[in-house]
Wavefront OBJ file of the C-alpha trace (Angstrom):
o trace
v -2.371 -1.039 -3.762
v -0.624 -3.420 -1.095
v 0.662 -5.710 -3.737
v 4.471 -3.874 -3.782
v 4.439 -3.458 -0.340
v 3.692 -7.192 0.058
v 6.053 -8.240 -2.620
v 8.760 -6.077 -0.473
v 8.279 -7.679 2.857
v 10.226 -10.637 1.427
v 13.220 -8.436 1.119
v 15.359 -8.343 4.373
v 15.787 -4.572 4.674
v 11.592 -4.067 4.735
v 10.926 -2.874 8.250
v 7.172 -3.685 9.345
v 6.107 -0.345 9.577
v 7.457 1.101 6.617
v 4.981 -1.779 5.061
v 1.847 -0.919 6.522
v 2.638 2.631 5.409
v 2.902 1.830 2.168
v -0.492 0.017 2.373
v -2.199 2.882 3.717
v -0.250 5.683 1.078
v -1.680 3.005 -1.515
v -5.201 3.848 -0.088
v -5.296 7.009 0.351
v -3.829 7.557 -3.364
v -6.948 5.802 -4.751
v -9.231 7.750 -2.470
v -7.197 11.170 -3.818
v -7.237 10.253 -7.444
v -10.959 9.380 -7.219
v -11.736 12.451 -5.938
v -9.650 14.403 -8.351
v -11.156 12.248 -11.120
v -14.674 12.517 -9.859
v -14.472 16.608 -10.104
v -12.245 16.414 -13.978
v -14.774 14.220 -15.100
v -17.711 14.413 -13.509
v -17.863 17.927 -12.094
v -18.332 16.929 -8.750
v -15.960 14.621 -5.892
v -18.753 13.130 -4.649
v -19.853 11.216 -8.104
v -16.113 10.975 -8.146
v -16.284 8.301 -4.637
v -19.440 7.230 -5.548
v -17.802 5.655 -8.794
v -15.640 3.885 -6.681
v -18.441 1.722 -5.071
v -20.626 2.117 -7.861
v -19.983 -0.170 -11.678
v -16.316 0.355 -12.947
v -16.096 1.188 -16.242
v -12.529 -0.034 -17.356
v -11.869 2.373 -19.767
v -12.120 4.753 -17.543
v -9.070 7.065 -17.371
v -9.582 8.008 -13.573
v -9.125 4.269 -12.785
v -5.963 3.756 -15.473
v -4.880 6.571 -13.391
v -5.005 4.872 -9.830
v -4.062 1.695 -11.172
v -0.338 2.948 -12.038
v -0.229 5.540 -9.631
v -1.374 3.493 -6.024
v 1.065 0.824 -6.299
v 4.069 3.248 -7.247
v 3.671 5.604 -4.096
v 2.942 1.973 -2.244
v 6.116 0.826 -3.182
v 7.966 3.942 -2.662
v 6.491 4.584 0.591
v 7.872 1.313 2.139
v 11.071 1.596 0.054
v 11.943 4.973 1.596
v 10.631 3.886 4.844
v 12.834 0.882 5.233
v 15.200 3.054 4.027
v 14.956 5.232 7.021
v 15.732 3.105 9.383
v 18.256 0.847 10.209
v 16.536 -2.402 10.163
v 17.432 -6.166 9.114
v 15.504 -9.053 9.753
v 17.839 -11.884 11.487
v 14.987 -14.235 11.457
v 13.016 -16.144 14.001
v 14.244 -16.986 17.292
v 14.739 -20.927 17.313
v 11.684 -21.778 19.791
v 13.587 -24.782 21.149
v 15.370 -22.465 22.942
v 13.659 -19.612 23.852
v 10.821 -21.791 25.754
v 11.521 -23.881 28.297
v 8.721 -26.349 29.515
v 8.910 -27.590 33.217
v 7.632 -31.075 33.309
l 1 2 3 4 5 6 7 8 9 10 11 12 13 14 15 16 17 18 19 20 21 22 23 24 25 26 27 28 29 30 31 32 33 34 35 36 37 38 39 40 41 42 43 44 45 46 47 48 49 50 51 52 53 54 55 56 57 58 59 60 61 62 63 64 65 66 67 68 69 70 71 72 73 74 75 76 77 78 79 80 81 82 83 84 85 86 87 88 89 90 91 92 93 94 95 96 97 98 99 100 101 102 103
């Protein structure tokens, strides 16, 4: 689920924040569509989690499911937070310059 929100940190605009957000949105979505998933298809949420520690079956639709839907709200969450804020990254400050060693 962090793979947008990494893939958007090289873009200028990306604020920090609005990045780590997106990670946790990503994690939470799996968590949420497990659960939903787990109680759809196997009548309860708790086989629903336990599926998520237990062997994936890949034709599963609960996991199809997560796998499109955690990195969209990932992505979108640090798109609209970076969004929010007025934030550029100017780069790194030259460290020639901004220590000074006494000899």
């Amino acid at each position: 689920p962090t793979l947008p929100s990494l893939a958007l940190g090289l873009w200028r605009r990306t604020h920090p924040n609005a990045a780590l957000a997106g990670c946790v949105v990503g994690l939470i979505t799996i968590i949420v569509v497990y659960c939903v998933g787990g109680a759809l298809e196997f009548g309860s949420v708790g086989k629903g989690l336990a599926s998520l520690y237990g062997a994936l079956v890949l034709t599963s639709p609960t996991l199809l499911t997560a796998f499109i839907l955690a990195p969209f709200f990932s992505g979108l969450t640090t798109v609209v937070g970076s969004l929010m804020v007025k934030y550029e990254f100017e780069g790194f400050t030259d460290v020639q310059k901004s220590v000074s060693v006494k000899v």
